[in-house]
Structures are given as structure tokens and as C-alpha cells.
C-alpha positions in Angstrom: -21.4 -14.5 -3.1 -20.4 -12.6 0.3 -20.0 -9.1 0.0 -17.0 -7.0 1.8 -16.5 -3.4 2.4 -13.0 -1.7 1.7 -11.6 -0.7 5.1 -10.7 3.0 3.5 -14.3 4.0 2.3 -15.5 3.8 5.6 -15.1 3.8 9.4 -16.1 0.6 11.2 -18.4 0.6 14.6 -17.4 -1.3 17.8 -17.7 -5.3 16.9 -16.8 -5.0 13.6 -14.0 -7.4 11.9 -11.5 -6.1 9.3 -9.2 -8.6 7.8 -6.5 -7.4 6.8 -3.8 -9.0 4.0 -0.1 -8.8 3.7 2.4 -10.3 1.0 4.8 -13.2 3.2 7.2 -15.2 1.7 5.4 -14.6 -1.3 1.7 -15.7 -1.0 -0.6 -13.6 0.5 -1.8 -13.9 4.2 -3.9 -12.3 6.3 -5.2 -11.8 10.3 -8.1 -10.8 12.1 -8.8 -7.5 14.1 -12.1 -6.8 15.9 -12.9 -3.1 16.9 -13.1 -2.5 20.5 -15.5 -0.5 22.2 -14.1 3.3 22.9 -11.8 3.2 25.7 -10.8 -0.4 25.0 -8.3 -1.7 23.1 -9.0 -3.4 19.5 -8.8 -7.4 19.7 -6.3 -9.4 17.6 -7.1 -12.9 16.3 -4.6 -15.2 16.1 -1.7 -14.1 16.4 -0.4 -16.4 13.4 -1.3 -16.0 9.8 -4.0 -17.2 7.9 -4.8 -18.2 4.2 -7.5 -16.0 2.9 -9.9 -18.7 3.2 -9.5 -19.7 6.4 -9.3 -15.5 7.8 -13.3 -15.6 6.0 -14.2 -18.5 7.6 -12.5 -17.6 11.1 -14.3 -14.3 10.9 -17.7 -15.1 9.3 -17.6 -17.3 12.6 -16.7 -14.7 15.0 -19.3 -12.8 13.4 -22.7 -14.8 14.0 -25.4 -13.6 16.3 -28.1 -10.9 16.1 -25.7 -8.6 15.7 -24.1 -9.2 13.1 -22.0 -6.8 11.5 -20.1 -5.8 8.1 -16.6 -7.3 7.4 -14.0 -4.9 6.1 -11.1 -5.7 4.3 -8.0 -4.3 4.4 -5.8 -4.6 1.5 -1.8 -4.2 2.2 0.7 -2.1 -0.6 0.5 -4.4 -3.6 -2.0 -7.1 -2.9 -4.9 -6.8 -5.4 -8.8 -8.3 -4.3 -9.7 -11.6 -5.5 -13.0 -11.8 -7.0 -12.8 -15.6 -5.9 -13.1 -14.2 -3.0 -16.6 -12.0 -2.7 -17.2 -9.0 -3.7 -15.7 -5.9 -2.4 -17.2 -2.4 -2.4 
């Protein structure tokens, strides 16, 4: 089971994801942000939205290497965690 961290309990470094989901047109959806190093804009991927599964997958991928770093969630005004999902802390 992957584990997430809550985007509020803590501040991400430079190179960290957060994904963050929205309610649209009634399911929930979700896009990519990667933290960019100070002085530097953040970077946005893709400019479309996702299904939850795909946003983990797209940024478990973005996130291999020897650095890899936490993923943080961010959860939008009324959508609740799915423990289908991973866990979150």
C-alpha cells in the first residue's frame, strides 16, 4: 500500500509532487504540481484532468530516480481520501 502525506501537515522541498483533487462535473479529478526550486516557478502537469489513478501513476513516474521524494496530497473543499487509494498521513 503507498503511503501519502497531507499537503497541510507539512511544507514540501524543491522536487516534490502534490496532487491535488477537485470535484468536476461530479466525479472527482485531479492534476499534478511539482515544486520548483526558489526563484523558479512551480511546474504544472498536464494541463487536463486526471482520474485519481492515473494522477498516481503519472506522478509515481515523474517521481523515480535516486531522489525520490514524498508525494503530497492535496484534498479540495468536500472531497474525502480514499483508502482505495493508499494511505494518507
Amino acid at each position: 500500500m503507498r503511503t501519502y502525506y497531507a499537503y497541510h501537515h507539512a511544507e514540501p522541498s524543491p522536487g516534490c509532487f502534490i496532487i491535488r483533487f477537485y470535484h468536476s462535473g461530479g466525479e472527482i479529478r485531479g492534476y499534478i504540481r511539482q515544486i520548483g526550486e526558489p526563484g523558479q516557478k512551480d511546474e504544472i502537469f498536464p494541463g487536463e484532468e486526471m482520474q485519481p489513478e492515473d494522477a498516481f501513476r503519472m506522478a509515481d513516474n515523474k517521481n523515480r530516480g535516486d531522489r525520490k521524494r514524498p508525494i503530497f496530497i492535496a484534498l479540495s473543499e468536500g472531497v474525502q481520501w480514499n483508502p482505495a487509494w493508499g494511505r494518507l498521513i
